[in-house]
C-alpha positions in Angstrom: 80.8 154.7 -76.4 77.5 153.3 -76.2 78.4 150.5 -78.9 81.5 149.8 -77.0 79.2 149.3 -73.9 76.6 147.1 -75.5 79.9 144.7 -77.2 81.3 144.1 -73.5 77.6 143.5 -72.3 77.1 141.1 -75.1 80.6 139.3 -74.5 79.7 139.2 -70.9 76.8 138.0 -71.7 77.7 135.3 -74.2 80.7 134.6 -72.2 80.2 134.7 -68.0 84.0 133.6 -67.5 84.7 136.7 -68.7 82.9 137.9 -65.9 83.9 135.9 -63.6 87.8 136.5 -63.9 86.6 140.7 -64.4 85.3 141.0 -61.3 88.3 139.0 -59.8 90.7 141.2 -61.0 88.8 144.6 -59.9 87.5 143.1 -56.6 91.8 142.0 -56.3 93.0 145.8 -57.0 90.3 147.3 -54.7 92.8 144.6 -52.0 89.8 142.9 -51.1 90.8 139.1 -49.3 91.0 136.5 -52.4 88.5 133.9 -50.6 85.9 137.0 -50.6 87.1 138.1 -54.4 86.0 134.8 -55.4 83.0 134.7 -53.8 81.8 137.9 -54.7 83.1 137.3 -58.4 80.9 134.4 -58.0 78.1 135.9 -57.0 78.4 138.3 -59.6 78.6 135.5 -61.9 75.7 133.6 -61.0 73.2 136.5 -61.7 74.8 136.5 -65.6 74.6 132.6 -65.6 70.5 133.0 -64.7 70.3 134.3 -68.6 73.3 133.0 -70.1 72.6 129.5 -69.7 69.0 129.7 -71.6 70.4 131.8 -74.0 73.2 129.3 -74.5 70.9 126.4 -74.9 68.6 128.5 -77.1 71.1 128.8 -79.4 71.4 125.0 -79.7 67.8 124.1 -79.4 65.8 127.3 -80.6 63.8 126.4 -76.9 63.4 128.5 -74.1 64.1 127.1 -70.9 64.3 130.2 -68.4 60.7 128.9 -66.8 62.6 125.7 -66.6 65.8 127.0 -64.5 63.4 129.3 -62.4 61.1 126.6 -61.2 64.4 124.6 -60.8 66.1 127.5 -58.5 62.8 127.7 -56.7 62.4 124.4 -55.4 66.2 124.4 -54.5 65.6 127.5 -52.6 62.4 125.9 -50.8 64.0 122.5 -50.3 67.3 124.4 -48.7 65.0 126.6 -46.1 62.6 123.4 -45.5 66.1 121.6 -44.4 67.4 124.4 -42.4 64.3 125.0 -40.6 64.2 121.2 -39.4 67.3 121.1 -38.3 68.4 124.5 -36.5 65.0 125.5 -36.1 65.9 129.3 -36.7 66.6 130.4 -40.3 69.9 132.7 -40.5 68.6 134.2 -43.8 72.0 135.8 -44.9 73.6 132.8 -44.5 71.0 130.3 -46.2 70.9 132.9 -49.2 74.6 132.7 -49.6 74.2 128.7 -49.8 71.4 128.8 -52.4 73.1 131.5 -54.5 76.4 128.9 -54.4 74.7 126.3 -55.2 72.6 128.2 -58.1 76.2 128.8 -59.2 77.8 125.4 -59.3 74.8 123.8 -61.2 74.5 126.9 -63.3 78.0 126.4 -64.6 77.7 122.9 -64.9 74.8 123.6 -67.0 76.8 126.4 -69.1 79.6 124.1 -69.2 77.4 121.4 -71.1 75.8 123.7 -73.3 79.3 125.0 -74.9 80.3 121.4 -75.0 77.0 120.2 -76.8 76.8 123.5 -78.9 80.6 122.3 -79.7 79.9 118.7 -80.6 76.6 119.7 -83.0 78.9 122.4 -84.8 81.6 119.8 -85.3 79.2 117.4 -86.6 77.7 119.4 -88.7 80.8 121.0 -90.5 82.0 116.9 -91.0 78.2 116.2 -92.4 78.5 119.3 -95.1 79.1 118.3 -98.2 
């Protein structure tokens, strides 16, 4: 049992559309709303992304950047409060949490998305260069 837990945590990991669509389908059969499903699949989603993505590029590179993504998410989250503080004046920190941890997602993703189609191209390459 405990193998068979580390092989979906490794999958999950390797692979956070896995994740994604998992939680989907559980948060779907528990008949929570679909606009809430997704979001909470993406939420979900976005944590796994915060060490997939490094791992992913890693893998390509053999460099860590997990400083790199943290410093990035940390000036998004200060730049986001700095903008919502000059122009409501009061911060509704639930709400300005969910639009940092979106937006963590989207960029996340684009950034996993490019890694698996960089990691693609080198592999490809190199299987054409080998003799």
């Amino acid at each position: 049992m405990k193998t068979f837990i580390e092989a979906v945590g490794g999958v999950i990991l390797i692979c956070p559309l896995v994740a994604l669509i998992l939680t989907f389908i559980i948060c779907r059969k528990m008949r929570i709303k679909k606009v809430h499903a997704v979001g909470f699949a993406a939420d979900v989603t976005t944590f796994i992304l915060f060490f997939s993505v490094p791992l992913a590029f890693y893998s390509i590179w053999e460099k860590s950047l997990f400083l790199s993504i943290v410093i990035v998410a940390l000036l998004i989250a200060i730049s986001f409060t700095y903008v919502d503080w000059r122009t409501k004046k009061e911060i509704d920190v639930p709400i300005l949490l969910k639009k940092i941890w979106r937006v963590y997602f989207i960029l996340l993703s684009a950034m996993y998305l490019g890694a698996w189609v960089i990691g693609l191209s080198v592999n490809i390459m190199e299987y054409l260069a080998a003799p």
